[in-house]
Structures are given as structure tokens and as C-alpha cells.
N, C-alpha and C positions, 0 to 999 in steps of 0.2 A: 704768377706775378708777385714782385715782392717789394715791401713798402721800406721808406727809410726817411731818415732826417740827418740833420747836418749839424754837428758840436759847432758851439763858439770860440774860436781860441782867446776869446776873454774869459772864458770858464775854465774850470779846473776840466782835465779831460775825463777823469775816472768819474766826478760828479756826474758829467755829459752824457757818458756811455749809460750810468745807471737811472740816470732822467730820461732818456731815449728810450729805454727798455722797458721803463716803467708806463710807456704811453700803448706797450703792444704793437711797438716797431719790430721789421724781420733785420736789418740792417744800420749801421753805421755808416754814413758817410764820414771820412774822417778830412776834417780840414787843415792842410799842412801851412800854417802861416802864423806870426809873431802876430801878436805876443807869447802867447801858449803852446802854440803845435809845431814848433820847429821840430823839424827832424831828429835834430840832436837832441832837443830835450824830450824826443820823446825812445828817443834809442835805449836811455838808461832806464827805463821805466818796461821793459819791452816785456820780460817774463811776467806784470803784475798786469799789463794791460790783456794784452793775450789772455789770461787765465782769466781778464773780468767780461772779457767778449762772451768767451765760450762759458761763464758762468750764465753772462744773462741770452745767449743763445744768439747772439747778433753775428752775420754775416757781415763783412767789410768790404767798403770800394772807397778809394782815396782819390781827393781832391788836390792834386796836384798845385803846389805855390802858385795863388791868385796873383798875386801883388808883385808881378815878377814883368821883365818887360822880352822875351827872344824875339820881340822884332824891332828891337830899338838901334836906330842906325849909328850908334856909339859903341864900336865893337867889346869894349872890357864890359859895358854892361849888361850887352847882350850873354858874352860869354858868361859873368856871371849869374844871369839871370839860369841858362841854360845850366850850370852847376847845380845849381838849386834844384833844379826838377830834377837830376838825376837823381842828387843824394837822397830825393825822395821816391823816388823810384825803387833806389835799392830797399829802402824801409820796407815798401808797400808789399817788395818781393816779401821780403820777412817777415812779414806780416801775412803772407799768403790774400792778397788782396784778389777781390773777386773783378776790377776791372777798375781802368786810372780814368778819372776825370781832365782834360788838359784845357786850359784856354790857350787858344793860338797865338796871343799877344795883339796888343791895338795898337795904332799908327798917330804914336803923339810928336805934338811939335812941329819941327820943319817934318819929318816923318810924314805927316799928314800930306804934307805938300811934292815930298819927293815919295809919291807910293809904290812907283816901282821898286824903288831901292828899297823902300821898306817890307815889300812883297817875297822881294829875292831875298832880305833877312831872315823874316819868320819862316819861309819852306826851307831854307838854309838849318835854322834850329829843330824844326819838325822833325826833318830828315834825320838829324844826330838824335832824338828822343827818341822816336819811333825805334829806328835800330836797336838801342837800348832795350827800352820794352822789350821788343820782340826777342833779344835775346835771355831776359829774362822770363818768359813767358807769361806777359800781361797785356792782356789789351785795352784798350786804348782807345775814350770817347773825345772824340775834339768837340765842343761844345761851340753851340753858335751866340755869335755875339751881338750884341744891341748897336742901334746905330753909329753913335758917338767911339767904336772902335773902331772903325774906317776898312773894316775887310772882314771876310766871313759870316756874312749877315743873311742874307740870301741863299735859297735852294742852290740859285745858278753860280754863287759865291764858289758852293763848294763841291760842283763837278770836276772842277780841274782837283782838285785836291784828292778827292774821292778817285778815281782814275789815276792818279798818280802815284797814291799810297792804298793799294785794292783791299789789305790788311787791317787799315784804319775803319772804326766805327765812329758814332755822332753820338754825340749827348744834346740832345733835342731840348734844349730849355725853350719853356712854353713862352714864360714871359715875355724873356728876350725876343721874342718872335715877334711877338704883338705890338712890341713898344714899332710904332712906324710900318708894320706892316700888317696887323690886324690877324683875324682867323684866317684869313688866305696865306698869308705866308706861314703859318705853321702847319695846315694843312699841309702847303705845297712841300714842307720834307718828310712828310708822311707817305704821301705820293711819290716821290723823287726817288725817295733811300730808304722802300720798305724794310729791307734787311740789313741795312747798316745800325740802323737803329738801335741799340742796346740800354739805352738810358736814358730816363728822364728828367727834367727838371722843372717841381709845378708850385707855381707862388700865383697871386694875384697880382693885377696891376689897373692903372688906369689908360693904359696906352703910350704917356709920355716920358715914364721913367722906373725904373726897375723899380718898385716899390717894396716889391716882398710882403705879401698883403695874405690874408687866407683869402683860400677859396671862396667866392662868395662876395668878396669885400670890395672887390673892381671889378674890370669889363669883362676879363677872358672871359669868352662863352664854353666854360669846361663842358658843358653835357654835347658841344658840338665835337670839339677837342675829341672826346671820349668816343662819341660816333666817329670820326676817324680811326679812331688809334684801334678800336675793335675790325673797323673794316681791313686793316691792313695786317691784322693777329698779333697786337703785338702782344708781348708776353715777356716784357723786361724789367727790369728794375725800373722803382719809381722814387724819387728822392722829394720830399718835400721840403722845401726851401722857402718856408714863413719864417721871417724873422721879427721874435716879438718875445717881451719881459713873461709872457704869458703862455706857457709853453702848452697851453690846453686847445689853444691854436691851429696847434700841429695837429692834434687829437680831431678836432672838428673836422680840418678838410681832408685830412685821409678818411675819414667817415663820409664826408659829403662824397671824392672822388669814388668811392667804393660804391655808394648807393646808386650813383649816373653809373656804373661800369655792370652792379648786379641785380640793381632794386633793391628795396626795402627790406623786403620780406628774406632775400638771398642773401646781403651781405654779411661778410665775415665778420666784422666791426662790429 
């Protein structure tokens, strides 16, 4: 299993990678989004990053443009929403990324209200990234989303999706899970899509809004979390996604999650 955190692209990126490493992270998440991590600005930079990955020993998995909309029922913005991910896509190949984070897009607006159309949007763009990927040989966690995105929430959300694209893996964010659906529904994609599973994403919360909290700080009951995730073997990457001016944060609950996973006496940390 291997532990990771996630740059700010309000920070310089070379600072981020060497704060990262300096906490005794295995990995970089690397987050492709303005102001900082656009792709392009990170393209000219590509032989000094590379060479500071493999200096501080950090493996890579890339976060695919957050703030993008492919299911937005305005087709130029979809499209270019879907631009966007590719040209990050190629990077990530470049980069030799160890596996893409994707969010599926959420149903704003009238979208909310016409969700089929907005449904047939997002598996519309899916379908054109996935291909992608797959051509370039990356795979590929579609992350599940909080309530207020209006699709892909749910275990049962994402059978049809899972069965339609057999190729595709989850990015299991714990949070999101919980917000509205508690230990039962993050359990339940534990259960659901033992082997889909590749990645995870662990912050704290208090139920009602993504908070991005450390371990500890809100409800998630991680040591329940972690009795799942051992009963089902997992063994994938794990991203922590605390976001705070305090970056000893990160240090603390990857030490907490390590201690529910090995004990005290065992952990690596």
C-alpha cells in the first residue's frame, strides 16, 4: 500500500513536491487545475519536474481537471470541458502516471432538472476519455461524488457504469461517501467493487459537507473504514486529501490511518 497527498495549484508545484516528500509520502497526486497546474504550464517545466520526482522518490497518479464540466448540457462547454482532460491525459502519459483520478462531472442548472440529458452527456464524454486512456495505456479511477452532484453517488449509481466500461476502476473517496450516506455507503463500495477499487481518497468530515478535515477531526469512523478495506485486501493507493495551511496534518493522519491498519507497535510511520 502506498500513501500520497495532493499539491495545491495555489503553490508553486516544485515547492509541493518537495513539502510532500519531506512528510515521508510514497506519491504525488498531482492536481491538473488554474491557477498553477495547468497542463501547459506544466509541460515546459517537464524535464525539471520529472528529475525532482525521481530525486525525492515520489511515484505519480494525476488528478484530472476538477473544475471542468463533461456533462454540462451546453455542448461547446462540454466539449471543452472534455479538451481539457485530454490534454491532461497526454501529460500524465508523459509523465508515466501511475493511474488518472477522473470526476464524472455534476448536473448543474436546468441539467439538474433534465437528468437524463444530462446522464446521456457525461457517459457521452466518458466514453471519449476512457478510449483515450486506454489508448494511451492509463487507467483510470472515476471517483464518486457528494450529493449536490446529482449522479454517481451511490454503489447502485455505479453498476451501470461499471458494466458498461469493465476497464474502468473507482476512486473510492471516503468523505464523499459519508456526506448523506454515512459508514454504510462507503462500506457498500467496498462490498460492491472489491476489485475495482484502486484508489483512495481520505479526509475527514462532519457528514454535511466536504470539509477536508484530518483524520480524527469529524465523524468518519476510519478504524470501521479500515476494517472494511482489510476485509476486502485492499492494497492500493491511498491519497490523503486534508487540506490545511498546516501541512503536519497530512503527517498526522497518514500516521493515525497506518496505526487502525497495523497497530502501534507495527506501523511504518
Amino acid at each position: 500500500m502506498l500513501f500520497g497527498a495532493m499539491n495545491s495549484p495555489l503553490r508553486d508545484l516544485e515547492e509541493e513536491i518537495r513539502a510532500i516528500a519531506s512528510l515521508g509520502f510514497d506519491f504525488l497526486e498531482m492536481a491538473l487545475d488554474a491557477p498553477g497546474g495547468l497542463p501547459s504550464q506544466i509541460w515546459g517545466r517537464k524535464e525539471k519536474i520529472q528529475g525532482l520526482l525521481r530525486e525525492c522518490a515520489l511515484e505519480l497518479v494525476v488528478h484530472l481537471p476538477t473544475f471542468v464540466w463533461p456533462a454540462d448540457l451546453t455542448p461547446r462547454i462540454r466539449k471543452a470541458s472534455v479538451e481539457e482532460c485530454l490534454e491532461a491525459m497526454e501529460m500524465a502519459a508523459q509523465f508515466q502516471a501511475r493511474c488518472l483520478v477522473l470526476h464524472p462531472g455534476s448536473f448543474l442548472g436546468l441539467g439538474n432538472v433534465a437528468r437524463d440529458l444530462s446522464r446521456k452527456a457525461a457517459l457521452e464524454s466518458l466514453e471519449t476519455l476512457l478510449e483515450r486512456a486506454s489508448g494511451l495505456g492509463l487507467r483510470v479511477g472515476l471517483e464518486n461524488m457528494f450529493p449536490r452532484g446529482g449522479w454517481l453517488v451511490t454503489p447502485e449509481d455505479f453498476a451501470f457504469v461499471m458494466e458498461r466500461f469493465p476497464g474502468l476502476g473507482i476512486t473510492l473517496d471516503v468523505g464523499h461517501a459519508f456526506i448523506g450516506g454515512g459508514l454504510r455507503r462507503a462500506v457498500g463500495f467496498l462490498e460492491s467493487f472489491p476489485e475495482r477499487i484502486l484508489h483512495l481518497h481520505v479526509s475527514d468530515n462532519w457528514g454535511e459537507r466536504d470539509d477536508h478535515l484530518p483524520i480524527g477531526a469529524g465523524r468518519v469512523p476510519y478504524a470501521k473504514v479500515v476494517e472494511a478495506l482489510k476485509a476486502c485486501d485492499y492494497q492500493g493507493w491511498v491519497t490523503f486529501e486534508v487540506f490545511s495551511p498546516d501541512r503536519d496534518y497530512l503527517r498526522i493522519s497518514r500516521e493515525k490511518f497506518q496505526q487502525m491498519w497495523w497497530g502501534p507497535a507495527q506501523s511504518p510511520g
